[in-house]
N, C-alpha and C positions, 0 to 999 in steps of 0.2 A: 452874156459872159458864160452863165451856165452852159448854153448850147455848144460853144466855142469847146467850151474844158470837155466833152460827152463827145463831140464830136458829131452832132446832130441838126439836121437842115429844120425848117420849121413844117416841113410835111411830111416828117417823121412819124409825126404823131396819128395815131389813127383812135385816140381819144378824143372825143368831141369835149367840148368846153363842160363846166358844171362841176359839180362836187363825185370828186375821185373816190372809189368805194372799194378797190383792191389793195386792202392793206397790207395784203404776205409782199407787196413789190416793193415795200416798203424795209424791209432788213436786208436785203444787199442793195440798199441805195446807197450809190459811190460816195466817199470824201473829196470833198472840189481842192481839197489844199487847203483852206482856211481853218487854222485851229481858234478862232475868235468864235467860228460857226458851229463849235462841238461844245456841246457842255461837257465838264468833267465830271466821272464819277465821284458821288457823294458815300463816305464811308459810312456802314449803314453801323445807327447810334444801339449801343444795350440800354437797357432800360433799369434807371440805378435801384430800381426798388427788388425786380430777380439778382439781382448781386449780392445783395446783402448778408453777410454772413451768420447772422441770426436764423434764417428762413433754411430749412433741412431742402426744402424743394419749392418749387412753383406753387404747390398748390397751397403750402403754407404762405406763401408770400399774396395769393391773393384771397386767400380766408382772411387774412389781418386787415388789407384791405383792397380796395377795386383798384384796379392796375389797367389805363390806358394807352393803349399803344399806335402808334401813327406808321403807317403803312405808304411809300417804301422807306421813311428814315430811318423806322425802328427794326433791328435785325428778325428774319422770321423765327431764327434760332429759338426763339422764348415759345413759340408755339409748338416748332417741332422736338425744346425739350416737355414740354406741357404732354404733349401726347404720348411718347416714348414715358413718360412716367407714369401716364393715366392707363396704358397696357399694364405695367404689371404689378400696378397699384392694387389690392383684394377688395378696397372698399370701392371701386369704381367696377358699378354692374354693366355697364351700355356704353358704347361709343358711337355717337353718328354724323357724319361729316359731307358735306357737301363740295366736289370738288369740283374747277374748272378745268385748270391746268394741272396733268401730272409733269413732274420733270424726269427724263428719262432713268434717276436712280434716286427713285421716291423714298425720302426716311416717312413720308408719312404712310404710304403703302404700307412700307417695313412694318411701320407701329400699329397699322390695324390687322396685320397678319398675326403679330404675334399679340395683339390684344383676343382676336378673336381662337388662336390657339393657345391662352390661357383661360377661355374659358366666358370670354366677357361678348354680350350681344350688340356685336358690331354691320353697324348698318352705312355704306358709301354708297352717294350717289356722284356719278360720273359723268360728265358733259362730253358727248362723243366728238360733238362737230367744235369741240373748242380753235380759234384760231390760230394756225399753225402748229397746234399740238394733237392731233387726230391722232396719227399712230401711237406716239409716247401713249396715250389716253388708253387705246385701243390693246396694247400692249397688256398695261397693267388690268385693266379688265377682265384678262383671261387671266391674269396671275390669281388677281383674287378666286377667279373661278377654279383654277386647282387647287386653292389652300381647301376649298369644300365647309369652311367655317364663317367664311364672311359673308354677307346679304352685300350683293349691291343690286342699283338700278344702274340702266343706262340712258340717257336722255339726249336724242338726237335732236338739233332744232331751238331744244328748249330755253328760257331764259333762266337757268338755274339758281341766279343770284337772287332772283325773288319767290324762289317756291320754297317750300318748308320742308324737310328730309318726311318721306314716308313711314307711316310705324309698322314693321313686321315682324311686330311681337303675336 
């Protein structure tokens, strides 16, 4: 049926059988017709303990206490206001962040520009070869490199999600 809806013979393929490994082919993979076959997006949840009208900011909300958040239900918004307040928060000395993906109009770029131009030792490490986001990545790399205030690394290759930010204090 699929082959029918593509419009494709079955020596089309010039993949041999096994586990398929190019997964950028994989986001303009056509919709056959079937909306049974889509999942729908899920509205992403806030997290009712950052809402609370008692707490001035994030970080008083999780001084009071620990705040778990489930990733993608819970919106990122809680982190990217956590950061944006930890820039130009005076008692916050350091900021270090480990990033895979940037998204072409990064608030957290934004937040470590203007953490590390207020004055705060901010250190990003950035995933060059992340999938399908190489330029966006490559982009904000060189931004950081004109702010002239932020430390990053850049890591080609690397498995970033298991290494520990480097100290270049």
């Amino acid at each position: 049926m699929l082959r029918e809806k593509l419009t494709i013979s079955r020596y089309d393929s010039i993949v041999p059988g096994g586990r398929y490994h190019n997964f950028k082919d994989f986001i303009n993979f056509p919709n056959v017709g079937k909306a049974n076959l889509v999942n729908k997006p899920l509205p992403r949840l806030r997290h009712i303990w950052f809402d609370k009208a008692q707490f001035r900011n994030g970080f008083d909300a999780i001084r009071e206490r620990d705040v778990l958040l489930y990733y993608p239900y819970h919106t990122f918004e809680h982190v990217l206001e956590l950061l944006r307040q930890a820039s130009f928060d005076p008692s916050v000395l350091a900021i270090k962040i480990n990033i895979y993906r940037v998204a072409k109009d990064s608030r957290i770029i934004d937040s470590m520009i203007h953490a590390a131009h207020n004055g705060k030792k901010v250190t990003v490490v950035v995933e060059l070869q992340a999938r399908f986001d190489e330029e966006a990545n490559i982009h904000w790399a060189k931004r950081l490199d004109r702010s002239r205030r932020a430390r990053y690394l850049l890591c080609a290759g690397a498995e970033n999600s298991r290494q520990t930010v480097p100290d270049f204090t």
